[in-house]
N, C-alpha and C positions, 0 to 999 in steps of 0.2 A: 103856638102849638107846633110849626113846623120848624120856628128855631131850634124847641127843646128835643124836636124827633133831629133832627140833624146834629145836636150835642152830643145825646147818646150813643148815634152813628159812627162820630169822629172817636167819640169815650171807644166803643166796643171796638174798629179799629186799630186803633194805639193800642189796646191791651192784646191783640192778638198779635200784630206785629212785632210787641215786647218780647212776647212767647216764645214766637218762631224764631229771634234773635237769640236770645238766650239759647233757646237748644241746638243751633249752630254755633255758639261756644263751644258748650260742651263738647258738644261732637268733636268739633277739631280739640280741646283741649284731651279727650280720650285717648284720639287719637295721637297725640304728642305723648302722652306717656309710655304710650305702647311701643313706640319706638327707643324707648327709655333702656337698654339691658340689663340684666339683674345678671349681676356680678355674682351673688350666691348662687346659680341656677345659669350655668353657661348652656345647658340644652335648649333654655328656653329661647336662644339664639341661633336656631336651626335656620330658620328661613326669614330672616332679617336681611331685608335688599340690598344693604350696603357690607360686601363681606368683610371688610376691611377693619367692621367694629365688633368681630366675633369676636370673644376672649375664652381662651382654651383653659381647662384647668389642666397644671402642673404638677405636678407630683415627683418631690424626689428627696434622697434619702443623705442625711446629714451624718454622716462614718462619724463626727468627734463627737456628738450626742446620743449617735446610734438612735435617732428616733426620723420619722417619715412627716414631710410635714407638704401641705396643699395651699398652691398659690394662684393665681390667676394672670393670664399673660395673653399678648396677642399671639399670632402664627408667627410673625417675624424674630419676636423675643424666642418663641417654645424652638423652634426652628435655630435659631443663630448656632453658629460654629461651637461658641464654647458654652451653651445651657446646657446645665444639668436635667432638664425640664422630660419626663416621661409622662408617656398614658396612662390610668389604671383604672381596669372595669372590676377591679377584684371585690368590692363591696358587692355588687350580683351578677357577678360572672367567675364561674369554674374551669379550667381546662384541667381533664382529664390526659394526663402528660403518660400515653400506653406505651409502653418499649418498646426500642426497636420499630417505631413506626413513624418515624419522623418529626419527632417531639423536637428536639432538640435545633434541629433545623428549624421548625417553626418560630421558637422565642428568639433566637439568634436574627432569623430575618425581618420580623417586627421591631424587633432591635433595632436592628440597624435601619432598615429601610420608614418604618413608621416613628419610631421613637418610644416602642412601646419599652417597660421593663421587662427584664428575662428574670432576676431573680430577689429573693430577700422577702423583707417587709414590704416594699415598695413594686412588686412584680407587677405586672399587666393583670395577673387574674389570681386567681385563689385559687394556686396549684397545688395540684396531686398526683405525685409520683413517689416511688415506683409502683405502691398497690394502692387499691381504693382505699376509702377511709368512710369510715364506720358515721361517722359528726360531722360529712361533707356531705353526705348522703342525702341524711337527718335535713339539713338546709334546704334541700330542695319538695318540701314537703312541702314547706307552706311560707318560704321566702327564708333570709334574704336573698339569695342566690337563685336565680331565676332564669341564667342561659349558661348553658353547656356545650362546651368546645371538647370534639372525642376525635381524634386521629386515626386512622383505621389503616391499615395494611392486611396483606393475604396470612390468614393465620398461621398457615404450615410455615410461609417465608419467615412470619416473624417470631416462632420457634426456634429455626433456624438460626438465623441471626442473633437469636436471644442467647443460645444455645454456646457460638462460637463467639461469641462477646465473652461471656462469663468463663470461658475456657483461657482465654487469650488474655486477661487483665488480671486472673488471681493469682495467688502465688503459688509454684509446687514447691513440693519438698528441698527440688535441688537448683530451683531458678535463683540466679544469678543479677539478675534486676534488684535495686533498690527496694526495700519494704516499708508500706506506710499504711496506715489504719483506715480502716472501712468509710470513715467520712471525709478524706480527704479526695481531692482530684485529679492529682496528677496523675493519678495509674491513666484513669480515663485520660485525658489529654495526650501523655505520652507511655502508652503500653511499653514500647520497646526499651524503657529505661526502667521506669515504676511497675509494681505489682502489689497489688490490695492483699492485707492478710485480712484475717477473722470470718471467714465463711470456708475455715476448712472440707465442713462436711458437704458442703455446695460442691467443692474442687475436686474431693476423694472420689466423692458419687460419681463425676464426668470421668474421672480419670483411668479410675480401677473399674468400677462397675459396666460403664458404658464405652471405653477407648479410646477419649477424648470424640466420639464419633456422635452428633447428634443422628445418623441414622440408624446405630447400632440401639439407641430409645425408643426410637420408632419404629421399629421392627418389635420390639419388645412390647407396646402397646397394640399389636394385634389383636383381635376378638379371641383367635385358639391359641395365644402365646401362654405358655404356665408363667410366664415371666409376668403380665399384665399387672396382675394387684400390687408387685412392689414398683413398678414403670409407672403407674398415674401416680404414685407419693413419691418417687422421684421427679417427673414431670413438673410437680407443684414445689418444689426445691430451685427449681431453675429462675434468678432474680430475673425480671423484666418478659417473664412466660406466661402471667396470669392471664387468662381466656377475657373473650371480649364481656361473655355473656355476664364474668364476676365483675367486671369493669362496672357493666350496668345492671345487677343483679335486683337492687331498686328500682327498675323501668322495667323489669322481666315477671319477676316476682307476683301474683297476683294479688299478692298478703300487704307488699308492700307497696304496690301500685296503688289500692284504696286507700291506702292515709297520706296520699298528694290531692291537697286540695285547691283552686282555685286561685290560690297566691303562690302556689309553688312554681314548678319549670313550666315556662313559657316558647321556650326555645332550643331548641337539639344542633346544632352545627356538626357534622361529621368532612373532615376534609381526608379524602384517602389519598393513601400513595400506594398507585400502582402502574407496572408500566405495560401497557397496555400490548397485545400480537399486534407487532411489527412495527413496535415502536421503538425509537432511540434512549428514549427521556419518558421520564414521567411529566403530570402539568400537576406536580405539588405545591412548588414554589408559585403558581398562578394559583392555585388554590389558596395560599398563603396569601399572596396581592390582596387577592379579594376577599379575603378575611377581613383582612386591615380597611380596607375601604368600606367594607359591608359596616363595620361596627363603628368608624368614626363617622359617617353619612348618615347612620343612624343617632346620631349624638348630637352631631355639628350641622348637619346637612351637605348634601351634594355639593354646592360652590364654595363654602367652605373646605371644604376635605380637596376638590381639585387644586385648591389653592395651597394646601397643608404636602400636596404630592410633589407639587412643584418645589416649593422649602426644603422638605426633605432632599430632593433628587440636587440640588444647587448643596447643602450641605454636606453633602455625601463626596460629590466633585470636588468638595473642599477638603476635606477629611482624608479621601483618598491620597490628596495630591499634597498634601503635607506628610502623610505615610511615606510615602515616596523618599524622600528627603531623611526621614528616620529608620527605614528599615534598614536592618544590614540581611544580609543572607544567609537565607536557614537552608537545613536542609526538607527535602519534601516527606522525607517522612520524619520528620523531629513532634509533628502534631498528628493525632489521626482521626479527630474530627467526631470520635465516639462512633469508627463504623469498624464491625469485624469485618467488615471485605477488604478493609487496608491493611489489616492486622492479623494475622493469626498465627499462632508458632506451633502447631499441631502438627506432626507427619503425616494424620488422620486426613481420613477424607472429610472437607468440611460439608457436601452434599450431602444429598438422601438417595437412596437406591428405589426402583420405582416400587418393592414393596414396603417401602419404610414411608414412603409418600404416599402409596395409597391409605396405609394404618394408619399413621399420623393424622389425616385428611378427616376419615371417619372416627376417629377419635374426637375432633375440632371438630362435629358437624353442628352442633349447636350454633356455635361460633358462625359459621355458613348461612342458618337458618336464620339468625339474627340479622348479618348482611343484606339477605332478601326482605326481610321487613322493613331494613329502613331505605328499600325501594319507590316503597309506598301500595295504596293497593293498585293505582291506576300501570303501575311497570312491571308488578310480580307477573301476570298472565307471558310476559314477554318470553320470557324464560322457563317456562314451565315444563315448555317442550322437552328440552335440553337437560333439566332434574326431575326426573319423575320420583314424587314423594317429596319433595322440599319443601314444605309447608311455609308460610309463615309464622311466628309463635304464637299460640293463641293467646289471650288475656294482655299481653305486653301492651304498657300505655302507652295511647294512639300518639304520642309524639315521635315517637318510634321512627313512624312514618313518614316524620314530615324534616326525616336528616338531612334533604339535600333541597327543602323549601327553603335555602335562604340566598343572597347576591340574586345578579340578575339573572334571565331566562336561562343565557349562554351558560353562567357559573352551575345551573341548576343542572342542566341538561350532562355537563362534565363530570360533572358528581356521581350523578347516576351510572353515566355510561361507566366510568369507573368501577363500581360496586358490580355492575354486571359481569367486567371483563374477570375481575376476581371469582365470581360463580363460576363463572364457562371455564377455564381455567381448569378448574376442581370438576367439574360436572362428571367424568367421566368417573369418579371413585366415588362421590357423593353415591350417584346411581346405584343400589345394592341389588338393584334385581340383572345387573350386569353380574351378577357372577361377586365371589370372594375376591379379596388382593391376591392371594396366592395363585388365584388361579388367572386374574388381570396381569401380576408384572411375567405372567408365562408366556402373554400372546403379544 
C-alpha cells in the first residue's frame, strides 16, 4: 500500500515537472521570436535593444522607369554617401505646403539634413501646394492620411511677401528677362534672368490697378473703401495668398467637421516662422530639426533616430567636402532661393503704410482668430488681455488645439510662444474698439 501511494507520488511529480519544463520552453522560445524583426513592418522595431538591427525603409525613385519603388536597408546602407535611399510618410501623412511661409525651406532641409524627399512621386508626404485640394481634404475624414504638417507665418507678412513674389518673377509687357511657361522653375530659381508667362491677369492687376504696391491693396480693402468689393477678388488672384482659414476650411467648417470620423486626422503639426521682438533669427529651422526627429522617433524610435542623426551629419561632412572640390563660383545672387526680399525689381514701395496694415490686418482677422485656437484652451486666457474680442472659432475641430502638442515640452512651449508673438504683434489693430485704422495710423 505504501509502495503504490509512493508510485503515484513520484507518477504526479514527473508529470508536473514535465509541465513546468515545457512551459519554460515556450517561454524562452516566444521569446526568441520576438526578437525575430519583421522586415515588412520596420515600425515594429522601435524599441528593439540592439539598434544596430533596425532596418529602415527606403524609398526612391527610378528616372529610367519613372516608377517609385520600396526597399529595406539598415542606417548605414540608408545613410551612405552615395544612396539613393529617402523617407516617405506620404501614404498618411499631408503637408500642407502655404506660401510664402517657409515651405520650401522646410523640404529643402529634411532633404538634406534627414534624407527625407522634397519632390515627385516619391516625396516625404502627400503635398499640397500652392492651394488646398478638394480629394486631400476628403482623405482625412476617415483615413488614409491621418497627420497634417501646416506652416504658419503672420498673415499680413505673408501677403506681403506673397504679393512681392508674384510681382518680381512674372513677366511685363516690356521685361527683358528670358520667358518660360507657368510650369517651369527657373523664373523661381533665377528671377533675375527668367520670367513666368501665363498669369497675365495676376501681373496687369498688380501692375495697373494696384502699382505694383502691395499696400496700395491694402488700403483698398478697408471697411469704408468704395474700392473694397473689387480688392477681396483681386486679393484672391494673388498665387500663394490663399488665407489660412481656406487652407483648413475642412477643420473650420462645422458641416465638414461632422463627416471626420474616428479614422480620420489624428494629428495637427503647425511649425511657425516667426521672428520674434528683438530677435535676430527665427527658430524655424529648429522647428524643422524637430519635425524630422519628432516623425522618425515616432517610427523608429529614440535610439534609432539618434543613430540615423549622426549618419546623416557624417554624410553631410562628406557631401559638403566633395562640393568643395566641384564648385566653381557663382555669383550670390545667380539663385534667390524663392524669397522676394532677395528680389524685387519694383521702384514701388514693397512695405505697407500703417493704414494699409491696419486694413489688411482686419481683413485677415479670421486668419488671427484661427492662430489663437491652435493655442489651445489652456494659453488662449494668456492673451486675452492684449485682444479684446478675439474669440477662438467656435465648432472648429478640437485638433485645432492641439497644433503645437507635438516634439518635446521645449518644442511645444516654442511653438506656442511663437503663435503668441504673431497675435501681439497685430493686437493693436486686431482691437476694433481701439478706434478705426484711419483714425489708428493718425496717432
Amino acid at each position: 500500500m505504501e509502495s503504490r501511494q509512493r508510485f503515484f507520488l513520484c507518477g504526479w511529480l514527473t508529470g508536473l515537472l514535465t509541465i513546468l519544463l515545457l512551459q519554460l520552453l515556450l517561454n524562452n522560445f516566444s521569446s526568441l521570436f520576438r526578437l525575430i524583426p519583421d522586415i515588412d513592418h520596420p515600425s515594429l522595431l522601435n524599441h528593439a535593444s540592439n539598434n544596430d538591427s533596425v532596418v529602415l525603409e527606403c524609398t526612391f525613385r527610378d528616372w529610367k522607369t519613372k516608377t517609385t519603388n520600396v526597399t529595406h536597408v539598415t542606417p548605414g546602407e540608408f545613410y551612405a554617401e552615395d544612396s539613393k535611399c529617402r523617407h516617405s510618410f506620404r501614404e498618411d501623412t499631408a503637408f500642407f505646403h502655404v506660401g510664402k511661409a517657409g515651405g520650401g525651406t522646410l523640404l529643402e532641409h529634411l532633404d538634406e539634413r534627414w534624407g527625407f524627399a522634397m519632390r515627385g512621386d516619391s516625396s516625404g508626404f502627400t503635398l499640397v501646394h500652392p492651394r488646398p485640394k478638394l480629394s486631400i481634404n476628403k482623405q482625412f475624414q476617415n483615413g488614409p492620411l491621418r497627420t497634417l504638417i501646416f506652416n504658419v507665418r503672420d498673415p499680413v507678412d505673408r501677403f506681403v511677401s506673397a504679393f512681392n513674389w508674384r510681382n518680381a518673377i512674372l513677366c511685363h509687357p516690356d521685361d527683358e528677362r528670358h520667358r518660360e511657361n507657368s510650369s517651369s522653375l527657373r523664373a523661381t530659381r533665377f528671377p533675375n534672368i527668367w520670367c513666368k508667362e501665363g498669369s497675365e491677369e495676376e501681373e496687369t492687376m498688380m501692375r495697373e490697378t494696384y502699382q505694383s504696391s502691395p499696400s496700395v491693396l491694402a488700403e483698398a480693402l478697408c471697411h469704408d473703401s468704395p474700392l473694397r468689393s473689387n480688392a477681396e477678388q483681386d486679393f484672391n488672384k494673388v498665387l500663394h495668398a490663399t488665407t489660412l482659414t481656406k487652407w483648413l476650411h475642412f477643420l473650420i467648417d462645422p458641416r465638414s467637421v461632422k463627416n471626420i470620423n474616428d479614422d480620420g486626422i489624428q494629428q495637427f503639426i503647425v511649425l511657425p516662422l516667426e521672428k520674434r521682438s528683438g530677435a535676430n533669427v527665427t527658430l524655424f529651422e529648429q522647428h524643422i530639426e524637430n519635425l524630422g526627429y519628432h516623425l522618425l522617433s515616432t517610427r523608429y524610435g529614440m535610439d534609432a533616430t539618434k543613430k540615423m542623426m549622426r549618419l546623416a551629419q557624417e554624410r553631410k561632412m562628406k557631401q559638403e567636402e566633395t562640393r568643395k572640390h566641384k564648385r566653381k563660383d557663382k555669383s550670390k545672387d545667380e539663385t534667390n532661393l524663392h524669397s522676394s526680399t532677395k528680389f524685387f525689381n519694383s521702384t514701388k514701395s514693397s512695405t505697407l503704410t500703417k493704414l494699409g496694415e491696419c486694413c489688411l490686418t482686419r481683413y485677415l482677422s479670421d486668419d488671427y482668430w484661427l492662430i489663437q485656437s491652435m493655442l489651445g484652451e489652456d494659453e488662449t486666457s494668456k492673451i486675452d488681455f492684449a485682444i479684446a474680442g478675439l474669440e477662438p472659432l467656435d465648432d472648429a475641430h478640437p485638433i485645432i488645439q492641439k497644433a503645437c502638442s507635438w516634439g518635446d515640452e521645449q518644442q511645444q512651449q516654442s511653438c506656442r510662444v511663437d503663435l503668441m508673438s504673431i497675435l501681439m504683434r497685430r493686437a493693436k489693430y486686431l482691437d476694433e474698439s481701439k478706434g478705426s485704422c484711419s483714425e489708428l495710423s493718425m496717432r
